[in-house]
C-alpha positions in Angstrom: -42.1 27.5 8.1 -41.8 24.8 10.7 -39.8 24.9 13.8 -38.1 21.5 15.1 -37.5 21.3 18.3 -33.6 20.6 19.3 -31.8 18.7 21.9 -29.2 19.7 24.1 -26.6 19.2 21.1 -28.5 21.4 18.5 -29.9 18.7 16.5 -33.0 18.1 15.3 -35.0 16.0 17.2 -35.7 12.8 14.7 -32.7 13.5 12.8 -29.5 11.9 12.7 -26.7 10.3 10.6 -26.9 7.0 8.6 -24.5 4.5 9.6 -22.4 5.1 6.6 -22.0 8.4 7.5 -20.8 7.4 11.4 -18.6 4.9 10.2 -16.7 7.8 7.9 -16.4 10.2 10.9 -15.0 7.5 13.0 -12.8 5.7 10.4 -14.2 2.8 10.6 -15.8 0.1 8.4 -20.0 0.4 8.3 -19.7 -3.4 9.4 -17.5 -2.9 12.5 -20.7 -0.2 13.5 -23.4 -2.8 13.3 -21.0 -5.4 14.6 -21.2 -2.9 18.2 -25.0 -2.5 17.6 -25.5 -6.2 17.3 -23.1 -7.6 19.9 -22.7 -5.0 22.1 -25.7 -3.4 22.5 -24.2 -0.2 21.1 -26.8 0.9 18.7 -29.2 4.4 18.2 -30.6 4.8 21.5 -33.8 6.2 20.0 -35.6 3.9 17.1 -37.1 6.0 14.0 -39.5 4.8 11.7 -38.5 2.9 8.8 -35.7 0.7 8.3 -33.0 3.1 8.2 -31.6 3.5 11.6 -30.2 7.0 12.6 -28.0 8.2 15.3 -27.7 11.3 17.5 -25.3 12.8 18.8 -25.2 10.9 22.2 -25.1 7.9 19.9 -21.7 9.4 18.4 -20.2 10.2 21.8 -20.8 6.2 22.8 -19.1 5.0 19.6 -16.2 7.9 20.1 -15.6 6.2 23.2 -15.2 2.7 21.7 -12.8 4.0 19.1 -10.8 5.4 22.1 -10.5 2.5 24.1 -10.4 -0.2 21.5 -7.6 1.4 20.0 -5.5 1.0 23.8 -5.6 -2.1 22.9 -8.8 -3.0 25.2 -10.9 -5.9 24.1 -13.9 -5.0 22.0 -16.5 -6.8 24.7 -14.7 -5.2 27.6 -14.6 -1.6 25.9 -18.2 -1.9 25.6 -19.0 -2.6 28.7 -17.2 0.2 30.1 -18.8 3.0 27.4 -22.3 1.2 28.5 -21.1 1.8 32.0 -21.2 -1.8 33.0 -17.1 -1.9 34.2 -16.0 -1.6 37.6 -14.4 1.5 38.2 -11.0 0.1 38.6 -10.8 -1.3 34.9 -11.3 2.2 33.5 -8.0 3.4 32.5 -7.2 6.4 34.9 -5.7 8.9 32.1 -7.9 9.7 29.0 -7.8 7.4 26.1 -5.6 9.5 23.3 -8.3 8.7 20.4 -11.2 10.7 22.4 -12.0 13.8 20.7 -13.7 16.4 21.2 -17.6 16.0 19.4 -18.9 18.6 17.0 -21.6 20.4 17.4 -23.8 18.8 15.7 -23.9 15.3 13.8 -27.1 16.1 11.8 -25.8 18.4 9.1 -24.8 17.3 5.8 -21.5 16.0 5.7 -19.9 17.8 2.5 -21.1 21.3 4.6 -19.8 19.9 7.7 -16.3 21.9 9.0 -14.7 21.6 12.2 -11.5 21.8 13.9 -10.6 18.5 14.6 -8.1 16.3 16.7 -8.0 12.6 15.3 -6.3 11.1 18.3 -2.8 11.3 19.4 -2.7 14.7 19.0 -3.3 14.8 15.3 -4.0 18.6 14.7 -6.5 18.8 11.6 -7.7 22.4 11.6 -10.1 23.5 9.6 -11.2 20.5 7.6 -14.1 18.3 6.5 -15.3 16.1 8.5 -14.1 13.1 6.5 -10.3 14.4 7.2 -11.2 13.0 10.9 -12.3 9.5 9.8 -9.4 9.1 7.1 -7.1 10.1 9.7 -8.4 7.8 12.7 -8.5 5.0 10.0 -4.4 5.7 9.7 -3.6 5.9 12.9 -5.1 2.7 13.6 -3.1 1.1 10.6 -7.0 -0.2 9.4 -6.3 -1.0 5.1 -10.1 -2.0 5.0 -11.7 1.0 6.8 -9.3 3.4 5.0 -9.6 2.2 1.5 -13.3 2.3 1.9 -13.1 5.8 3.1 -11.3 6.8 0.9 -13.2 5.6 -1.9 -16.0 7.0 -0.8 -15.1 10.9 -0.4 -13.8 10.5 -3.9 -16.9 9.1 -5.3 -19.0 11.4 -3.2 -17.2 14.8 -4.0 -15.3 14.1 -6.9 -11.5 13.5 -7.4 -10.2 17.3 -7.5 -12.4 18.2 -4.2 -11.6 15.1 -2.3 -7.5 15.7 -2.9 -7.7 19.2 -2.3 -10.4 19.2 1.2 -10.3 16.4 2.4 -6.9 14.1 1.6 -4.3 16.7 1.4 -5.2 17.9 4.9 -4.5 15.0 6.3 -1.7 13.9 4.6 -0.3 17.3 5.6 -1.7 16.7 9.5 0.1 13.4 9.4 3.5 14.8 8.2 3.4 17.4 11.1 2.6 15.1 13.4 5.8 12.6 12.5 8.0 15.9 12.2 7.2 16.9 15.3 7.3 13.7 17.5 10.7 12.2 16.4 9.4 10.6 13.8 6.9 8.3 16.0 4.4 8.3 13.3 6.8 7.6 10.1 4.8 4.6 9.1 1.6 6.3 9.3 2.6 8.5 6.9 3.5 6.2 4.9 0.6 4.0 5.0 -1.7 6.5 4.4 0.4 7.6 1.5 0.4 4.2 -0.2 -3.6 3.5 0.4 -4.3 7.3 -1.1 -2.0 6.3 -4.4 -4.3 3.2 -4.5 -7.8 5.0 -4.2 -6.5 7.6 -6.9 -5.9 4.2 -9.6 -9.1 2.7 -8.6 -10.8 5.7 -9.0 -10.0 6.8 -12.3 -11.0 4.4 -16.1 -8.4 2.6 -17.9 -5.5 4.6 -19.4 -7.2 7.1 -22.3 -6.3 6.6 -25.3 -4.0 8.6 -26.8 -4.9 11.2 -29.4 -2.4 13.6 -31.7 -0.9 16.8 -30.0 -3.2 16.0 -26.5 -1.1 13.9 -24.2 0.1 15.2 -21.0 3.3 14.3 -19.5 3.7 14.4 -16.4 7.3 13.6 -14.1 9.2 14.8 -10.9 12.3 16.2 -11.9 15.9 14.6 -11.2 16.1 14.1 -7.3 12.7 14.3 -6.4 11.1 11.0 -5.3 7.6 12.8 -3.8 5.1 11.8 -6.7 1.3 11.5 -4.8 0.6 15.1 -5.9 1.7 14.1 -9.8 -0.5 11.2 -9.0 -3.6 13.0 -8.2 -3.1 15.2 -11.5 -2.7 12.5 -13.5 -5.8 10.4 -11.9 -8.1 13.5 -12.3 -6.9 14.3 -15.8 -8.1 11.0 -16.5 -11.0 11.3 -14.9 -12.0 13.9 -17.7 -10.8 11.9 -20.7 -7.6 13.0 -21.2 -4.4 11.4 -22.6 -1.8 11.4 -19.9 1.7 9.5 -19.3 3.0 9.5 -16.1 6.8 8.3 -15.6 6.7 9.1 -11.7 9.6 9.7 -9.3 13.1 11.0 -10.0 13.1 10.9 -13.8 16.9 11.4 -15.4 17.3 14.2 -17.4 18.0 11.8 -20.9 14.7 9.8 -19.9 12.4 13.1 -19.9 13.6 14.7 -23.0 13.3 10.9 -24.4 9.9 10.9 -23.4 9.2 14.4 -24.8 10.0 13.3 -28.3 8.8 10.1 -28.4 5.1 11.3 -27.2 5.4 14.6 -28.4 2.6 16.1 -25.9 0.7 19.0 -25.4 2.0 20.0 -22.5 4.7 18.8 -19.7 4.1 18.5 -16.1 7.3 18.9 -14.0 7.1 18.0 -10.2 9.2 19.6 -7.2 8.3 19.3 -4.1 12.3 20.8 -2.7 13.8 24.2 -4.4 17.0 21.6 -4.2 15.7 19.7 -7.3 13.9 22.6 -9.1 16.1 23.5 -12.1 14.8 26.2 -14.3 17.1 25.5 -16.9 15.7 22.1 -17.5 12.3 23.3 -17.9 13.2 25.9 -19.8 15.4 22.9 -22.0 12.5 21.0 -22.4 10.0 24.1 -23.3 12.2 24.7 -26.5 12.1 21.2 -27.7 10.5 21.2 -31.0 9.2 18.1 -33.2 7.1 17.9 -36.1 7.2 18.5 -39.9 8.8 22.0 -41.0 6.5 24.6 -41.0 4.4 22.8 -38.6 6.8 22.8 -35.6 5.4 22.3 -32.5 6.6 22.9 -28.9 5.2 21.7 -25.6 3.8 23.9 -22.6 5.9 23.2 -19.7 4.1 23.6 -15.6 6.3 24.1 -13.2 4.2 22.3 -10.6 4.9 21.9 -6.7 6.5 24.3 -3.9 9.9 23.9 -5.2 9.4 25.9 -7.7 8.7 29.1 -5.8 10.3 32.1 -7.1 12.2 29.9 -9.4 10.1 29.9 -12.5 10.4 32.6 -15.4 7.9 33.9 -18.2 6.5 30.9 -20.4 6.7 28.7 -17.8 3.1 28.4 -16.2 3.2 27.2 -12.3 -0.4 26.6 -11.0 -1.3 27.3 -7.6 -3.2 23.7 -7.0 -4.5 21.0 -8.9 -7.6 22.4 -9.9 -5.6 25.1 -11.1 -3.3 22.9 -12.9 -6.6 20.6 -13.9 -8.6 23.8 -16.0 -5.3 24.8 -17.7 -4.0 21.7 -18.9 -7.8 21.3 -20.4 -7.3 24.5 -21.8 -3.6 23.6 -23.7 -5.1 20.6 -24.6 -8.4 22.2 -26.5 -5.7 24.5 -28.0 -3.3 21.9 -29.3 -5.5 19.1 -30.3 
């Protein structure tokens, strides 16, 4: 077997990233990247054969540095300078940038494999996460639609809808929402703009509504007072995915509306959201898991999930709560096969 000789980071020497794959890890668009090559002289500081250009790891730690000062508020020509080193000493800000972060070990593994603990800038604790989770969040923070749409997209086509949610956009949605609780709220709009371009990704990502078909729609709606409906969006866009009938009535659905809804579709199975134990109510799940429809003789009653943390010790036998959505994903398939 071959040994390849490493640099001082641990990478290969000849390998490196695509630009794709930089512009992910640093939230940015793959056209901002060769805009800094082109204009700035920012590019791989090594050339490779072929007309794919890769980039070390020293290449990374220049662009980290123009993500950090560019996002001060630093013009794009001057930042450059200063990361090439061309600045006078007095125009380099004399406290750290808050996007610099620290740089992984090494840039030339595969991204999917790729886990780190991450800061994204302004102290945005990730943890133990994919690499993406850094871009995504850097894209947020900088309040970029393009760069995060794109990156979004991307980790959703690359691993697939129920791996993208679970490793890579849920940890950063939840890394956003500790940040704003602990800061005074300073990042509410964040959240919220990373919550709106994630409900956006999970449309595009998914076909047309399926058709329906006898006894295998899925309903899915948060319960009375409960307005948090992303999760309820991400099991319904990877339902679809797999071909199957759902309808989604989203946030805060009124007690008349649901069991409405229940008999008009009469579905396999029902979905019930809660993200607080405030709006949980096991009475009403257990109301609408008695509901029957159908000829006599042929009655037939829906399978009610209890899905979300608000449901926590507040469920009861018959009443299925999934721990996650692939969880929730394999045994809605399952009720499905059953019914239909």
């Amino acid at each position: 077997m071959a040994v390849h000789e490493r640099d001082d980071e641990g990478v290969p020497v000849g390998a490196g990233l695509t630009t794709g794959e930089v512009a992910r890890r640093l939230g940015v668009a793959p056209t901002t990247v060769r805009t800094w090559d082109r204009r700035y002289g920012l590019g791989p500081a090594a050339h490779t054969g072929g007309r794919h250009r890769r980039w070390t790891a020293g290449d990374m730690a220049r662009l980290e540095r123009m993500c950090a000062l560019t996002a001060t508020g630093i013009a794009p020509a001057e930042a450059a300078r200063m990361v090439r080193g061309d600045a006078p000493p007095e125009a380099v800000p004399a406290r750290p940038a808050p996007e610099a972060a620290p740089r992984p070990a090494a840039y030339a593994a595969p991204r999917p494999a790729v886990r780190a603990r991450s800061r994204a800038g302004s102290g945005l604790r990730l943890g133990d996460v994919r690499q993406e989770c850094k871009g995504i969040a850097r894209a947020a923070l900088r309040l970029d639609a393009a760069a995060l749409d794109e990156l979004l997209e991307a980790t959703i086509d690359e691993h697939g809808l129920v791996t993208a949610w679970t490793e890579v956009i849920m940890p950063t949605l939840q890394a956003v929402g500790r940040k704003w609780e602990s800061s005074g709220e300073k990042y509410v709009e964040v959240e919220h703009f990373l919550s709106w371009h994630v409900s956006g990704a999970l449309r595009r990502s998914t076909p047309s509504a399926v058709a329906d078909r006898p006894g295998a729609t899925t309903v899915l709606a948060c319960v009375p007072g409960e307005n948090h409906t992303l999760p309820l969006e991400a099991l319904a866009a990877a339902l679809a995915e797999r071909g199957l009938p759902v309808r989604m009535f989203g946030g805060a659905l009124p007690v008349e509306s649901l069991v409405t809804a229940v008999r008009r579709t009469g579905p396999a199975a029902v979905g019930l959201w809660a993200q607080s134990r405030t709006t949980a109510s096991r009475p009403l799940a257990q109301h609408v898991a008695a509901m029957e429809w159908g000829v006599r003789g042929a009655r037939r009653k829906p399978v009610v999930l209890t899905i979300g943390p608000g449901w926590a010790g507040r469920t009861s036998a018959g009443l299925p709560r999934p721990a996650g959505l692939a969880e929730a994903v394999t045994l809605l398939e399952s009720v499905v096969s059953h019914k239909s």
